[in-house]
C-alpha positions in Angstrom: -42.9 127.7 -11.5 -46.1 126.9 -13.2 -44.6 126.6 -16.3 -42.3 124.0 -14.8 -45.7 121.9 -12.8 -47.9 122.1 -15.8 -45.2 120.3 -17.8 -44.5 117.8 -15.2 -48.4 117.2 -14.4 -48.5 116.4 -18.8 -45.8 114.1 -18.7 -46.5 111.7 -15.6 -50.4 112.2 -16.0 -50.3 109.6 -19.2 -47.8 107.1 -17.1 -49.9 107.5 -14.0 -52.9 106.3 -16.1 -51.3 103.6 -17.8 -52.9 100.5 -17.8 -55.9 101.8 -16.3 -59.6 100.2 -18.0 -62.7 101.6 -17.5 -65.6 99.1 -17.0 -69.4 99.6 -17.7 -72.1 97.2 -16.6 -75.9 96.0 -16.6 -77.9 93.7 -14.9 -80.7 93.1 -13.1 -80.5 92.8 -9.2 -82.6 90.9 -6.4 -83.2 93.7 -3.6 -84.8 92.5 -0.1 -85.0 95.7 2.4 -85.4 95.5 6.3 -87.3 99.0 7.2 -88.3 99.3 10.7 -91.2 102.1 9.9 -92.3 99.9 6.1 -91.4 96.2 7.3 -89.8 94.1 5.3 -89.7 94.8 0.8 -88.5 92.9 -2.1 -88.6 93.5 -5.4 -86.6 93.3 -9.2 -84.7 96.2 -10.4 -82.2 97.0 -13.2 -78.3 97.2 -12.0 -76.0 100.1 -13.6 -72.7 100.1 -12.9 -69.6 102.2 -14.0 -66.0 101.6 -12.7 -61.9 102.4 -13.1 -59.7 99.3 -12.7 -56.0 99.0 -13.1 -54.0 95.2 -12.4 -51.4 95.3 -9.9 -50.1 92.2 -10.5 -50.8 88.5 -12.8 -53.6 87.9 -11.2 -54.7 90.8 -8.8 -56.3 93.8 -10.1 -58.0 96.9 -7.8 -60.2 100.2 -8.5 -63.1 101.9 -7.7 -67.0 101.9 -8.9 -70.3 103.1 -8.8 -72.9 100.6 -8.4 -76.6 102.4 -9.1 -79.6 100.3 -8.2 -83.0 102.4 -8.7 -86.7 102.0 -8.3 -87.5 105.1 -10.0 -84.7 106.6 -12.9 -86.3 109.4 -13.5 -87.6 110.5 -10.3 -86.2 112.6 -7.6 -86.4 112.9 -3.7 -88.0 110.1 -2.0 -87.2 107.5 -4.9 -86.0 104.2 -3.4 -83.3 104.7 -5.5 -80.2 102.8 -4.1 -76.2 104.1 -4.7 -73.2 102.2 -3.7 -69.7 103.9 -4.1 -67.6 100.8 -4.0 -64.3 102.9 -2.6 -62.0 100.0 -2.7 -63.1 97.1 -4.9 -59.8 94.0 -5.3 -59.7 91.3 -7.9 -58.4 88.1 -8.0 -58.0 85.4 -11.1 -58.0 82.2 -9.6 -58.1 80.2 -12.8 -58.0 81.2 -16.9 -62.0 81.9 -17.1 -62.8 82.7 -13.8 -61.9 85.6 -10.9 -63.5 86.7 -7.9 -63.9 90.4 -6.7 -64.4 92.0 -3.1 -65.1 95.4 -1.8 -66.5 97.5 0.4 -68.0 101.2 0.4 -70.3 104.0 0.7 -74.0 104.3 0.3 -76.9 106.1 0.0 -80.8 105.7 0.1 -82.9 107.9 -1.3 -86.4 108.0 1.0 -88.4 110.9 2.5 -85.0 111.8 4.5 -82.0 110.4 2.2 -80.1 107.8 4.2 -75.9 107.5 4.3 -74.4 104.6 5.3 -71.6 101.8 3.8 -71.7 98.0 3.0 -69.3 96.0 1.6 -69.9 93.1 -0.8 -68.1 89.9 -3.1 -68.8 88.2 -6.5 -67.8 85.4 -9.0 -66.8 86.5 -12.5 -67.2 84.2 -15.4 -64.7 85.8 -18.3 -65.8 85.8 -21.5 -63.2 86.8 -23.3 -60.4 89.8 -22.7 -63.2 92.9 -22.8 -66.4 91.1 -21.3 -67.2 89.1 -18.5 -70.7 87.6 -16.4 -70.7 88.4 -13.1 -73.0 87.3 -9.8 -72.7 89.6 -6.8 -73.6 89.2 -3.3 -74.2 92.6 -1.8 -75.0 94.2 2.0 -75.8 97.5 3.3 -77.2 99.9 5.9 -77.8 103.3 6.0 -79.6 105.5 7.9 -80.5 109.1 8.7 -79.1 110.2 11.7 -76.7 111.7 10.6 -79.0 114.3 9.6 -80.9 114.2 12.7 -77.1 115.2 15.2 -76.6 111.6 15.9 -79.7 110.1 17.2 -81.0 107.1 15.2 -84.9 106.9 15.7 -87.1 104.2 15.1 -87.3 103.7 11.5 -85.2 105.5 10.0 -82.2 102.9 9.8 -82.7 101.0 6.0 -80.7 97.2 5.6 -80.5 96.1 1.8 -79.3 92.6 0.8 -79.6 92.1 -2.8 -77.9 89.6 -5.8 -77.0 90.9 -9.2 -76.3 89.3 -12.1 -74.7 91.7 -14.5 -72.8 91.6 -17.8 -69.7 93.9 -17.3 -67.2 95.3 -20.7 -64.2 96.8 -20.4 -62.6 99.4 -22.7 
């Protein structure tokens, strides 16, 4: 019986990844955060991001990506390092140079007490050519820590982000 699974799980695995791209990109990214216990922040940071995209049709394409914003790469704990798991992220090709994407996810703040939450987001996409394109996202979310604290939100502790990207994405 294993014999028989392993040989299926070799033979559909390649058709089940067909057509499937990874993407990679970098940019920079306009961050403006609402904190109830710091105020109100802005500032410039570098955007990584790292994604798996597959077309489902002409002109519509969906997948899934990691969207890393941080203050402080190389730090750890209370960072201000943002993370966005973009769980479902659709694609649409509206003309020959030009698509637009939306999606919407998972997030996570790192602070003194690391804060969960989701957001959701859209962007233009300027294609350069079959492999690269220019893109400029729109992005929102809010997390916060009660989740770590059974459920009740205290003052402070809920984090809203708004920030703009404008990052230069390849796919291979």
């Amino acid at each position: 019986m294993r014999v028989l699974f392993l040989m299926v799980t070799f033979i559909v695995s390649p058709f089940a990844m067909a057509d499937w791209a990874f993407q990679a990109g970098l940019g920079g990214t306009y961050l403006y955060q609402d904190n109830a216990d710091t105020g109100t922040d802005s500032s410039v940071r570098p955007n990584l991001q790292f994604g798996v995209f597959k077309p489902v049709s002409d002109t519509w394409s969906m997948g899934t990506a990691i969207e890393y914003v941080p203050d402080d790469i190389m730090g750890s704990g209370a960072t201000g390092n943002l993370m966005m798991w973009r769980v479902a992220e659709f694609g649409y090709q509206f003309a020959e140079k030009w698509a637009v994407s939306f999606y919407g996810g998972a997030a996570r703040y790192d602070r003194e007490e690391p804060g969960w939450g989701y957001g959701l987001g859209g962007g233009v996409l300027w294609l350069l050519g079959d492999r690269w394109a220019l893109s400029g996202e729109l992005n929102w979310t809010s997390t916060d820590i009660s989740l770590e604290n059974d459920g009740v939100t205290a003052s402070g502790k809920k984090d809203d982000f708004i920030w703009t990207s404008l990052v230069l994405k390849v796919r291979f």
